[in-house]
Each structure stands twice: as C-alpha cells, then as structure tokens.
C-alpha positions, 0 to 999 in steps of 0.5 A: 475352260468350258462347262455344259451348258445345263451344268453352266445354267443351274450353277448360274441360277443357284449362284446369282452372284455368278452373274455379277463376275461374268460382268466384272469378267465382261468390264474388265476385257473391254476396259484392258482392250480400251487401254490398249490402245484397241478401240483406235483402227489407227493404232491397230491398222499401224500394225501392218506397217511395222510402225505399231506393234502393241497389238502383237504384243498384247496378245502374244502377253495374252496367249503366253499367260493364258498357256502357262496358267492352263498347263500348270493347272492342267498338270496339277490335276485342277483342269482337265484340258480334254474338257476345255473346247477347242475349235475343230481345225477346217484348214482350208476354210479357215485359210480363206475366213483368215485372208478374208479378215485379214484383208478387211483388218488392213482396210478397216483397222478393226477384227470383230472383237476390236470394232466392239470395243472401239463403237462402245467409246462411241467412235464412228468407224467402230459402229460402221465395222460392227455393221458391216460384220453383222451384214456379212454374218448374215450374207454368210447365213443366206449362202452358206447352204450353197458351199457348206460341203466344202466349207465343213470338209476342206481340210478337216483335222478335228480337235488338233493341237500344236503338241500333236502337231509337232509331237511333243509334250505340252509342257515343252511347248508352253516353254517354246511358246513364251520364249518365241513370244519374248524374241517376238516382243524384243523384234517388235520393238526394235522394228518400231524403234527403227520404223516408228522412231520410237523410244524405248530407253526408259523401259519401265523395270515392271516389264523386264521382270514381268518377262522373268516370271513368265519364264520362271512360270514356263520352266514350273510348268514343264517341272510340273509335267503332263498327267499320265493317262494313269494320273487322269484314270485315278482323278475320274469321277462319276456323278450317277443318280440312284433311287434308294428306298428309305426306313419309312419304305418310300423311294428317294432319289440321290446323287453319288459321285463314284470312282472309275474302279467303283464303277468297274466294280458295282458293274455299272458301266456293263451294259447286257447284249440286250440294252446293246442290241436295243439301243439300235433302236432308241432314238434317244441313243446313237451306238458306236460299237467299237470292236477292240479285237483282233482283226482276226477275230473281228473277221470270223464274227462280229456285231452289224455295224461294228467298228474293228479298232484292235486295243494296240491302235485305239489310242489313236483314234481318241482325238476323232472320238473327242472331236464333235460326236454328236450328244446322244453318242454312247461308244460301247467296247467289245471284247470276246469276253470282258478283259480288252474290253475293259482296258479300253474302257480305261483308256478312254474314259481317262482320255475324257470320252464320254458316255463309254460302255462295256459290252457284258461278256463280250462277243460270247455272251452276245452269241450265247444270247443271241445265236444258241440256236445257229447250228453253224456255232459250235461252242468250244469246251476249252477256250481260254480267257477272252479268247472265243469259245465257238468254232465257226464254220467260215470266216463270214463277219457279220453275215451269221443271223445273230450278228443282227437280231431279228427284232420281231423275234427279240421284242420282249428281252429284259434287262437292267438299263445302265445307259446314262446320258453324260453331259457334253461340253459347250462350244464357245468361240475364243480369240479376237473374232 
C-alpha cells in the first residue's frame, strides 16, 4: 500500500524509528533474494531452459501471500485497496518494454532488481548489468520526447485489474491465483526433475504444509468477502482543519476527523454555484463538473463545460476518475436540486475518489444565481423534487448566458469556501523492475 507523500514525510519525521524499519524492510528483501539464489545470472538465466525454475516459484510464493494478505485485509476493513497504486496499464508499451527486457534477462541473466542484488555481492556481471540499465534509462530520457505520444497512448487502460478483466470478485481470484500458482510449482518441479535431473524425494514437509495454509488462507479470504460500496461508505473518514475561537477570544486551529454522513449533514462538502463558478478561474483548482442528470435534462441546460454521466451509468466511469487526474483535480456533482447529487457523492466518495464536491442546490440554484434576469427562464411554481423548476424556451445546452457567467459582471460574489484540497496518493513502482 502506498501513502502521500506529505503524510509519508511527516510520519517519518515524527517517528525517526520508522526510518530503521524501512532499512530492516530494505536488508531483509536483499538478503531473502541472495538466498534465493538471485544474485547468480546462472541460476536465473536456467530458468529459460526449464532446468531452474526457483525463480518462478519464488515469485509466484511472492505473489500469492502478497494476494492473499492484502484481500484479507482489504475484506476486514483494515486497507482500503482503491488507496493502494496500481500501475496504469499502457498494453502496447508495456508489450514491447516486457520483450525488450525479457530479451536482455535470457541474454544477461538479470532483470533490474536481481543485477542490484547480485553487484552488492560483488559479482562483476551484476555491476555491468546495472550500468548498462543506467545508460538505457538515460538513452530512454533523451529520446523519449521523440515517441512519447505512442508510448503514453498505445493501449491505455488505466487502473485495470484482473477482477475487472475477467469479471469477478476479487476474492475468487485470490482462490484462482494460489491454486494455478501450486499446479505451477508441481509443473515446474517436474520439469526440473525431468530437464534439470533433479531430486525431489526429500521434500522438506515445511513445504507441503506451507501449500495448505495458503490454501486454507485463500478459502478465508473468499469467506471473508469484498466490502460493499455501503461497507466502504460507513468506514469513510475525513480529516478537516477548523479555526475555532477559544474562552480567552483568540483563534485556534484544530483538526477534526468527520464521518461521510457528518460531512453531509454540517454541509461541509456543498459548494455554492459561486465557489463552483470561480474555481474556473483558480489555478490552484481544475473543476470537472459532473452533470449526473438525465440526458434529457442535460440537454435543455447545463453548465459550460460540463460532463453528462446519468447517476444509473457513473459507477462505470470511477476506475478512469481513479486513474491519474491530476492533484488539483476537484469533481463536483450536479443535480437539478440536491437529491442525485448527493447519491453521487456517495458513490464516489465510498469508490475512494477524492476531492468530490456537491453543487449546492443543483442546477436551479445556479440559474436563480446566475440567470434571474434571462427572460427566456420562466420559473415553474410546481416543479416537483429535483425535477427543474423553469420552463425553457428550446432545448439550447449550454448556449443560455448564465450557463457561462460573465466574470466581469460577477467579480464581487461572496461565499463561504468549502474547497479543501485532499492528499493524492504516491506512485511507487512494484515488482522485480
């Protein structure tokens, strides 16, 4: 799991003991890839010619127990997996980098990580890999710009996982995972029994019943469950800092840690059409307004600029808003009043997007600020809930004046700012690269 980097740096400097774990972490992933057998490019290049396949079997060990201890703890409620990186999926890039260094592991018998272990145990080849993987970083750096549009467009996918893929529960496929892993670890020994001539007839019995606690770890996670988006709602927290006044009349700035229906009920996550409207303008802020509406409605009016994604289709569209916006990114769902407003906010705030915002009053409190003098907006005296309360002459979108506010005409608006920026997560890169 991964952390801000602000929030990494102050827990680091209020905890200097931390920085003692992240060197125990660092001593002990070096030492267990020494033991392996990782620092040798002969063992490791074996593993091509299906005469050496430890390789495979570690990092599979790896993978399953990495699997099955984040789902269980993402199912008890202790991590929250939408908050863990995941590397965005560039499919045709990431099919000519994986030949690319699949061919230089057959040839030089290291990936990245491996020839790192292998050069601090002093073996030359090991140094010489590492080199020639800092040259290439560096001729990739020069290059890049020269076939960067293909490289950051060519099949990309986003955050995308294999539950998503094959559409099914991640629990199943932590089940899936460790049983094609032991088939895997079973096939590979009997291809180095076959191959390699190995000997396996004295299995330590550490290993068989290290293969049933996995799987007796895998069933418990899938007992365990996925949290449902209600589960994730009720766990949500939010750190906000309040300045309060204190007895002796001075100001004081405390933090508060509210609930998702506390942050609903103190309003503190409504924003007035004129915050809305301004954040246009604040470089500080990029607003996505999401218009969560009927297409129907979308089409008679809407904001400039305004995305139409109907409450029934926005679940689909999390995985992109969870992808890579950028850090200043603030999403603000619009209803005609407040009602599908909020039930978006809901859904994505317990989808883990972050910096989501209400547009207070919806549509038509926008128009009442915005448009009270456009003769082509009749109000309506019986509109019912969130339903539009003006008749309009045509359908027109976004082509009424008030749907883009003049700011000449709108530059002394007042309101109560609720924008807080939240903390986006750090990526950090994972695996043997």
């Amino acid at each position: 799991m991964t952390f801000p980097l602000d929030a990494f740096t102050a827990v680091s400097a209020a905890n200097p003991w931390t920085y003692l774990l992240f060197g125990c972490i660092g001593f002990a992933f070096g030492y267990t890839l020494e033991m392996a057998g990782f620092g040798d490019s002969r063992k490791l290049a074996a593993q091509f010619y299906f005469k050496e396949l430890t390789v495979l079997k570690v990092m599979f060990t790896a993978i399953a127990v990495a699997l099955t201890l984040l789902f269980g703890t993402v199912g008890l409620g202790l991590i929250d997996f939408s908050h863990v990186w995941v590397n965005p999926t560039y499919l045709g890039s990431g099919l000519v980098g994986g030949l690319i260094m699949g061919v230089g592991f057959i040839v030089g018998g290291f990936c990245p990580t491996t020839s790192l272990a292998s050069a601090s145990t002093g073996k030359i080849d090991g140094m010489l890999f590492m080199l020639g993987g800092f040259v290439g970083a560096f001729l990739f750096g020069e290059t890049e710009s020269h076939f960067d549009h293909w490289y950051n467009s060519a099949g990309y996918y986003g955050r995308l996982t294999l539950d998503e893929v094959f559409g099914v529960s991640a629990p199943v496929l932590v089940l899936v995972i460790v049983l094609v892993a032991l088939f895997m670890f079973w096939g590979a020994e009997q291809l180095e029994r076959i191959i390699g001539g190995k000997d396996f007839s004295r299995e330590p019995a550490a290993r068989k019943a290290g293969a049933v606690v996995l799987v007796a770890a895998a069933l418990a996670v899938l007992a365990i469950g996925s949290p449902t988006l209600e589960d994730r709602y009720q766990r949500l927290s939010f750190k906000r800092s309040e300045v309060v006044t204190q007895a002796d009349g001075r100001p004081q700035t405390v933090n508060r840690v509210y609930t998702a229906d506390e942050m609903l009920a103190r309003r503190l996550v409504f924003i007035s059409p004129a915050e809305a409207y301004k954040a246009r303008y604040q470089q500080a802020i990029k607003p996505v307004y999401l218009d969560v509406r009927s297409e129907s409605d979308h089409n008679l009016y809407h904001l400039a600029g305004s995305v139409n994604v109907p409450l029934a289709r926005l679940d689909r569209i999390v995985p992109e808003l969870l992808s890579e916006p950028p850090a200043n990114t603030v999403f603000i769902t619009i209803g005609n009043d407040e009602a599908a407003a909020v039930r978006a906010w809901k859904l994505l705030a317990a989808s883990r997007v972050q910096n989501v915002y209400i547009l207070e009053g919806g549509v038509n409190r926008w128009i009442a600020t915005f448009g009270a003098d456009d003769a082509a907006l009749q109000p309506l005296a019986n509109a019912g809930d969130d339903q539009l309360r003006y008749a309009f002459s045509a359908a027109l979108g976004d082509r009424y004046k008030s749907c883009s506010p003049d700011p000449r005409h709108h530059e002394n608006l007042e309101f109560q700012p609720r924008i807080v920026l939240q903390l986006k997560r750090d990526k950090s890169g994972g695996g043997c690269g």
